[in-house]
N, C-alpha and C positions, 0 to 999 in steps of 0.2 A: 277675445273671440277666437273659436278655434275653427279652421278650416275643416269644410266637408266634402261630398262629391261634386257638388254644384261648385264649390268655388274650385276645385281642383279641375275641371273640364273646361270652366272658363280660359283659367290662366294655360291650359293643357293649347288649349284654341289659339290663344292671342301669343304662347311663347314658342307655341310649337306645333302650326299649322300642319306640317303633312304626321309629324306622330300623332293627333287628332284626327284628321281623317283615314288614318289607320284602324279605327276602331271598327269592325264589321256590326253588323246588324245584330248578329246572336248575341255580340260581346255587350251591347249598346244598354244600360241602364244595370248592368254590373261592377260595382265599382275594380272588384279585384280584376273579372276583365280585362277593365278599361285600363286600370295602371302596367296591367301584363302587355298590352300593343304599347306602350308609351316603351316596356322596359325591351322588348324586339324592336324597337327602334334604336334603342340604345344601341344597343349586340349588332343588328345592321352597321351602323356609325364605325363600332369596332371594327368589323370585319373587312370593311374598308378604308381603314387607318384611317379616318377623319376625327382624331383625338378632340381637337378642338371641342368638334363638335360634344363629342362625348362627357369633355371636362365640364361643358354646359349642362348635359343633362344630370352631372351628379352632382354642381352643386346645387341645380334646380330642385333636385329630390334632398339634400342638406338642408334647404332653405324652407321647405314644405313642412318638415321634418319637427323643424322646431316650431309652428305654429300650429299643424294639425292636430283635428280633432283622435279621438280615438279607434273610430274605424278608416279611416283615411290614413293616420298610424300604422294599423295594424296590414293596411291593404300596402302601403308603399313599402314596409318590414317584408312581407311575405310574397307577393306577387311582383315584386320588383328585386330587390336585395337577397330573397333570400332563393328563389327563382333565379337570378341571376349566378347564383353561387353555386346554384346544384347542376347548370347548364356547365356544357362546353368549353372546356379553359383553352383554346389555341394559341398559339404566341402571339396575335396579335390582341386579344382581348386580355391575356394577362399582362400586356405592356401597358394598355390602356386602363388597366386598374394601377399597377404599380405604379406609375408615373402620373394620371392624373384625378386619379379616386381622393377626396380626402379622408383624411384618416381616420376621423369616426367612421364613417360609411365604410371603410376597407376591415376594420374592426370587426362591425358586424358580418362583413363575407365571408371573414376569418373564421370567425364563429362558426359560422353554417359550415363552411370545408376546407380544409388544410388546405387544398389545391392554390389559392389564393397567396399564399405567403411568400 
């Protein structure tokens, strides 16, 4: 069974209350969106070196990754990953991909922008 938005909002809720209630009203029953306030919570984390934190959310989107469906897929791919790759590289978010992104996931950022490497 492959993961959709309903299960992605759930798990979004229970692994990561304040990125869920990040999600504004306009954003609310779009999934690309909703992955997009998950992935500025990310970049928040970054920007105040809370790696830990950070390392949590990418291998939470690794682990999604491998079970999601195809528009859940395509929405963590694009509104997360690859959004995340066309945004702001500062030293402290490229430290935080380098050091604790896994290597599939950095792969794809790769992809999207040299900047990452």
């Amino acid at each position: 069974m492959f993961l959709g938005r309903k299960e992605f909002l759930a798990r979004l809720a229970f692994d990561f209350p304040e990125a869920s209630a990040g999600i504004n009203k306009y954003e609310a029953g779009l999934l690309h969106c909703e992955v997009a306030a998950f992935r500025r919570a990310t970049e928040a984390a970054m920007d105040i070196g809370r790696f830990w934190e950070v390392e949590r959310h990418f291998r939470w989107v690794e682990e999604l990754l491998k079970v999601a469906g195809p528009e859940l897929r395509n929405a963590l791919e694009v509104s997360y990953l690859e959004d995340l790759a066309l945004g702001s590289c500062p030293p402290a978010r490229y430290r935080a991909v380098k050091e604790r992104m896994p290597k599939a996931l950095r792969r794809i950022l790769i992809a999207h922008h040299r900047q990452w490497q």
